[in-house]
N, C-alpha and C positions, 0 to 999 in steps of 0.2 A: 504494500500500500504506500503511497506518496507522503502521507504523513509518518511514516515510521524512520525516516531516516532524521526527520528533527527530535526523535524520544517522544516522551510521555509529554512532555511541556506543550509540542506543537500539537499533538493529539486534543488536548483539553482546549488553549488557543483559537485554533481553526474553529473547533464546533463552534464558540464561546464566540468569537469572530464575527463567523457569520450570522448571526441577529438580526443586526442593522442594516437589511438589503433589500430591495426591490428594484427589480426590472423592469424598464418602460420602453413602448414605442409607440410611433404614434398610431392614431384610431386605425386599424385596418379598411380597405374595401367589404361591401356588404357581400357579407354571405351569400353564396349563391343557392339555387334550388340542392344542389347535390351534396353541399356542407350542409345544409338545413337538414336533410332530410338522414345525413349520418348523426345527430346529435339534435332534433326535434327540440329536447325539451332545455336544453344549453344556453346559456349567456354568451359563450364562448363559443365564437364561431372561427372559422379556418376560410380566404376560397381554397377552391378546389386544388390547383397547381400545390400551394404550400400545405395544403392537410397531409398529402401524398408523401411529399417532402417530410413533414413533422412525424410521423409514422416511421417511414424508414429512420433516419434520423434517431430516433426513440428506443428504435432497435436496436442502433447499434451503441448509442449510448448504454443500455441495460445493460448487453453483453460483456461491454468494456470495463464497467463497473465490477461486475462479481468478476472476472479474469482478473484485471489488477489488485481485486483481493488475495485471491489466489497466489499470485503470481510472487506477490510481495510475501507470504506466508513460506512458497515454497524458496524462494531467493533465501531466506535467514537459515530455514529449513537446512539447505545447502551447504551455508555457510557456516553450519556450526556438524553437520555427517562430514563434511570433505576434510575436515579439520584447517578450513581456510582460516579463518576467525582466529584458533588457534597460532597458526601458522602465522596473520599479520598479526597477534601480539606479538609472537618472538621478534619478529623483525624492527616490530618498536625498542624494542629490549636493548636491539642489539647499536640504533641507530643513536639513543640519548641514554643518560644513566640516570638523571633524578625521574624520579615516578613520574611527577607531574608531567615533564614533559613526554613520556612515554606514552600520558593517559591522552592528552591531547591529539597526539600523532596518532594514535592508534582511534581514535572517535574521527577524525576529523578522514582518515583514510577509509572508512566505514562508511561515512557520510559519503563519502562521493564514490563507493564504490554501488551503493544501493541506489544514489541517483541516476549514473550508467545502467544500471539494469533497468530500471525504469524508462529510461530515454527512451527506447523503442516503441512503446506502447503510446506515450508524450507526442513523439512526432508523428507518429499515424492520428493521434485524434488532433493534432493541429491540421492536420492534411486536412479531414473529414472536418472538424472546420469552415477550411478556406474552400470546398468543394460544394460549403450548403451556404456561402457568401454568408458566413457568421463573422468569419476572421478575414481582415484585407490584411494584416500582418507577415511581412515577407519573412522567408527564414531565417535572415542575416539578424535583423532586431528579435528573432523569437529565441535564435539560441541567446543571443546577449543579455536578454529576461534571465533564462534559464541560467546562465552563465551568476547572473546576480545573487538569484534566488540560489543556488549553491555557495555564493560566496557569504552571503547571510546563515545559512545553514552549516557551514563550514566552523563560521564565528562561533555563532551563539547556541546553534547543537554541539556543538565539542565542550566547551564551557559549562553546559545543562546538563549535558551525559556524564561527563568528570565529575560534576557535585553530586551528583547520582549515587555514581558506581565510589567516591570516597563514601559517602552513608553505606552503602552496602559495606563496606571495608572497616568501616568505624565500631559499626553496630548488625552484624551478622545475623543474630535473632530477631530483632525488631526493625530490620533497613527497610519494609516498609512505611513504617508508622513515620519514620525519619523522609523518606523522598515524600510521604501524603504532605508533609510539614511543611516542607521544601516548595510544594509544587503550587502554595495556594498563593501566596505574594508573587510568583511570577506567574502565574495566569492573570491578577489583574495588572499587572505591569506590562505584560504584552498587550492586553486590549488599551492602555494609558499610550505606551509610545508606537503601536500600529501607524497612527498617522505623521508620524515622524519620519516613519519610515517607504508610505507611498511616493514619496518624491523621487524615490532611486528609479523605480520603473515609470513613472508618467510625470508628464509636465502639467503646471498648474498657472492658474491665474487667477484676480481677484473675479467676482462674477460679475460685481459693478461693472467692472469694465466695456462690458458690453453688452451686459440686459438689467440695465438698473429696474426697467419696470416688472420684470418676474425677480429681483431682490424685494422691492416692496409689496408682491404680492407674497411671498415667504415672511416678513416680517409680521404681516396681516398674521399667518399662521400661529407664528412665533409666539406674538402676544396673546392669540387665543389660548393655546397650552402651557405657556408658563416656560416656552425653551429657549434657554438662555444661550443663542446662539446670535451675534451683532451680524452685521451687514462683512464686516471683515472678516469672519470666520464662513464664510461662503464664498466658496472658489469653483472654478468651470474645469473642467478637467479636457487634457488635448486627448480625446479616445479616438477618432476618426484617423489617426494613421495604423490605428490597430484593427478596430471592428466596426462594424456597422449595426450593431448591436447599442442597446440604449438603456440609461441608467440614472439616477441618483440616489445619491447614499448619503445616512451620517454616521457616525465616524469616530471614537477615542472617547474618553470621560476627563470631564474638570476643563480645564485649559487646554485639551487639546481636541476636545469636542469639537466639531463644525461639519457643513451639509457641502457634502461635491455631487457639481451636475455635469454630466456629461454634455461634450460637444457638440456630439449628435445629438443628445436631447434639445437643448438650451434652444430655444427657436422652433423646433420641427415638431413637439405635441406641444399645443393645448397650455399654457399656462396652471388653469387650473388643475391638469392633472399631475403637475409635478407639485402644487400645492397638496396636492392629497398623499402624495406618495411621501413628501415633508410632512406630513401628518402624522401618519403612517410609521415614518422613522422616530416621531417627536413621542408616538404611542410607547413605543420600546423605554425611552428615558422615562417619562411622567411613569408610566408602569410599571418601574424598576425592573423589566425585565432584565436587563444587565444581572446587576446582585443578588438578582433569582435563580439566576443561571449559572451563575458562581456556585452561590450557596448551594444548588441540587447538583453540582455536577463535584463539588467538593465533597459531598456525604455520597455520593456513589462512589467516587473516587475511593475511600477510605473501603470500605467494602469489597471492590475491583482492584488495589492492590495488593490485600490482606487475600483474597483467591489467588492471584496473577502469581505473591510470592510462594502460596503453596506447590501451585502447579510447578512452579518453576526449581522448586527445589527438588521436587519428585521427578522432577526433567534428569537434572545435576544425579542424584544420584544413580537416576537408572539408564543416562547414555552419559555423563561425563567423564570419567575413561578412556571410553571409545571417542570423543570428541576432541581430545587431547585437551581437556581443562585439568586445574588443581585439582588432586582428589581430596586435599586438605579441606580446601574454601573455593570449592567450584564457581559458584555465583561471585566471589569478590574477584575474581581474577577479570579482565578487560572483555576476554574471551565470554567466559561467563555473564557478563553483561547481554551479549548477543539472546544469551535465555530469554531474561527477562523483557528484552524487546517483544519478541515471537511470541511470549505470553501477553504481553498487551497485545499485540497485534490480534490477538486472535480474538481477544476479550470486547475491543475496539467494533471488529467484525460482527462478532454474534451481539451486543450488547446495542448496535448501530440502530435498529428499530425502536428500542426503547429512547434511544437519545433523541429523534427523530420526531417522536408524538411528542417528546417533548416541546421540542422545538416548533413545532406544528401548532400547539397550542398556543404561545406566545405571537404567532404569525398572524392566527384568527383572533386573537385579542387586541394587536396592534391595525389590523386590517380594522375592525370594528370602531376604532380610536382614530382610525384617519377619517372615516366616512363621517362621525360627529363632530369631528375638528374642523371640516369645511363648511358642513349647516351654515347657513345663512352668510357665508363666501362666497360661494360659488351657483350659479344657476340651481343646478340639480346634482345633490349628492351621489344619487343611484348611478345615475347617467354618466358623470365625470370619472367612479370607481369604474365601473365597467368597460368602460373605454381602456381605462389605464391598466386593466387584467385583459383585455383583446390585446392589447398591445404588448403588453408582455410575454404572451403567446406566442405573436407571432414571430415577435424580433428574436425569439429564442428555439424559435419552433420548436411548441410541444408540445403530445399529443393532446388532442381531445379529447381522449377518452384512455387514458392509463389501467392497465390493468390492476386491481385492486394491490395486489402482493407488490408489485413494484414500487406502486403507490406508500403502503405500509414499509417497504422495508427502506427503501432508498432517499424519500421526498423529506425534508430538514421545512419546506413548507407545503401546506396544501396543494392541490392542483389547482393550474389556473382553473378548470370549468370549479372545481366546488367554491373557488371563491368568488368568481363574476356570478356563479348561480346567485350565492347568498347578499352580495352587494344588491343586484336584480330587486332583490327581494325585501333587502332591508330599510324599512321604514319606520321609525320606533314613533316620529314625528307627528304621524298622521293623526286624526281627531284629539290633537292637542296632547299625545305626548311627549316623550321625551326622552334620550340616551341614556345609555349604560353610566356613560363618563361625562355625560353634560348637562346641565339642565333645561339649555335652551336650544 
């Protein structure tokens, strides 16, 4: 898996991460009779040419998904039978003599060795891609991402994994209750300087700069929810030399909080539907979805490594030998380390569903938050959400109609159709009521 070469850190991160996101594009063309009549009772409509597309598409995204689980599963797998693992420790051993820098060499050789095996799978879905005109990103600027995004992983996984694997060293019996400890200050430090760190791959700009009037229709939002986001912490992101694909997001907690709109957005939908989708993100804060998601995924955590270290010990003793680790302190040796990856990794794996409805549920609570955030903004609440879920459909193409189990095991948010269904539909307003999260 892509995340197992940053450790446990990036695992918790990314899900944690991804929260604050929604996809836009703009309103699509009207459905035609033959998308009508695949999804009759739907908000979410496809034409015909891109349903076809989002379908295939759908497929082969599925497959590439559970393979790159696999694949990552069997790669460690590999590399702890063949006694490779083993093998690059000694060669750290032999290359520095204090620990420390043996630990580093030997993580950070790990790191890029697990990136290469991945790259193949990486560039065929960039291909598939630029083949469904998602990505205009040429390969020269896609390796140099990739290039970045290992040299980041290089840094600050080797670093993660070193404090790691000294806790396992320090404290043998309890080294998980030690890395749980470890791992809860740098998850929220990762979601704090995230936005510090999107600058390496994208260029930015004030958003003033050139659509002051969709900044004061955001400020309009702003003050309705109480999100303390100024005019200066909203910037335009340069995405049109990469995709054609449409977005905005917000982004980090405290002072590095602020809302980025894409290029391709900024202009091309609807004003008020990027106000909604600003809603939408401003739900997530006012919600504390953040420190919710902390907080649940830190008590799983405690549980998931308190298993991960059993499994992994019962690993240790019944192939470490054969593995060529210490038979002294199996898991504290560098090599040993490799265990304890393959056991998250797998726990990551099977555990993925439940993280998922989690996440699910904070999506429809945040999606609910942006439709009352706009009340009395925008024309028509119903009308502006649904637009902005067609459009996120298409600019992403995705199916219409997901198979249930794909759905449950894989989606981190609802599908587009059940959420344009329920926007369709949602009216708290009418005969003088009134929202979940609003009164008015």
């Amino acid at each position: 898996m892509r995340i197992v070469w940053m450790g446990v850190l990036v695992l918790c991160v990314f899900v944690v991460g991804s929260v604050p996101s929604l996809c836009l594009q703009a309103a699509p063309a009207p459905a035609s009779a033959e998308a009508q009549t695949a999804s009759p009772q739907s908000a979410y409509h496809l034409p015909p040419e891109k349903l076809a597309k989002a379908i295939a598409l759908s497929r082969i995204r599925d497959i590439e998904h559970f393979v790159d689980a696999f694949w990552g599963l069997l790669v460690l797998w590999l590399l702890l039978s063949t006694r490779a693992a083993a093998g690059l420790e000694a060669w750290a051993v032999r290359v520095f003599k204090k620990r420390w820098l043996q630990g580093l060499l030997f993580f950070a050789a790990l790191i890029v060795v697990l990136t290469l095996t991945e790259l193949p799978l990486d560039m065929y879905m960039h291909h598939v891609s630029r083949q469904y005109d998602i990505s205009v990103q040429g390969w020269g600027s896609w390796f140099g991402d990739q290039g970045k995004a290992l040299g980041l992983g290089v840094v600050f996984g080797s670093l993660v994994m070193l404090l790691f694997q000294w806790i396992v060293r320090k404290w043998p019996r309890r080294y998980w209750f030690g890395i749980w400890i470890a791992t809860l200050p740098l998850m929220v430090l990762a979601v704090f300087v995230s936005p510090l760190l999107e600058p390496i791959f994208n260029k930015y700009e004030p958003l003033n700069k050139n659509y002051p009037a969709l900044v004061a229709n955001l400020e309009r939002v702003a003050q309705r929810t109480g999100t303390d986001i100024p005019p200066d912490r909203m910037f335009l992101m340069k995405a049109s030399v990469k995709t054609n694909g449409l977005n905005a997001y917000v982004s980090g907690l405290g002072a590095t909080k602020r809302i980025v709109v894409w290029d391709t957005t900024a202009g091309r939908v609807p004003d008020d539907v990027v106000m909604f989708v600003f809603g939408h993100e401003s739900g997530h804060y006012v919600l504390k979805h953040i420190p919710k998601m902390l907080t649940g995924f830190a008590v799983a955590l405690f549980f998931v490594y308190w298993g991960c270290a059993a499994f992994a010990d019962w690993l240790a003793r019944r192939f470490g030998a054969r593995w060529g680790l210490d038979t002294a302190a199996p898991l504290a040796c560098r090599a040993g380390f490799v265990v304890l990856l393959f056991t998250i990794s797998v726990a990551s794996f099977v555990l993925e569903p439940a993280s998922n409805a989690f996440s699910r549920h904070f999506e429809h609570e945040a999606d609910v938050y942006g439709q009352e955030a706009i009340h009395g903004l925008v024309a028509d609440p119903q009308k502006t959400a649904v637009v902005g879920f067609n459009a996120l459909g298409e600019a992403w193409l995705e199916d219409p109609n997901p198979r249930a189990f794909i759905e449950f095991w894989e989606y981190s948010h609802p599908s587009v159709k059940t959420r344009a269904n329920f926007a369709a539909q949602y009216d708290p307003w009418a005969n003088g009521g009134h929202g979940r999260f609003f009164s008015q």
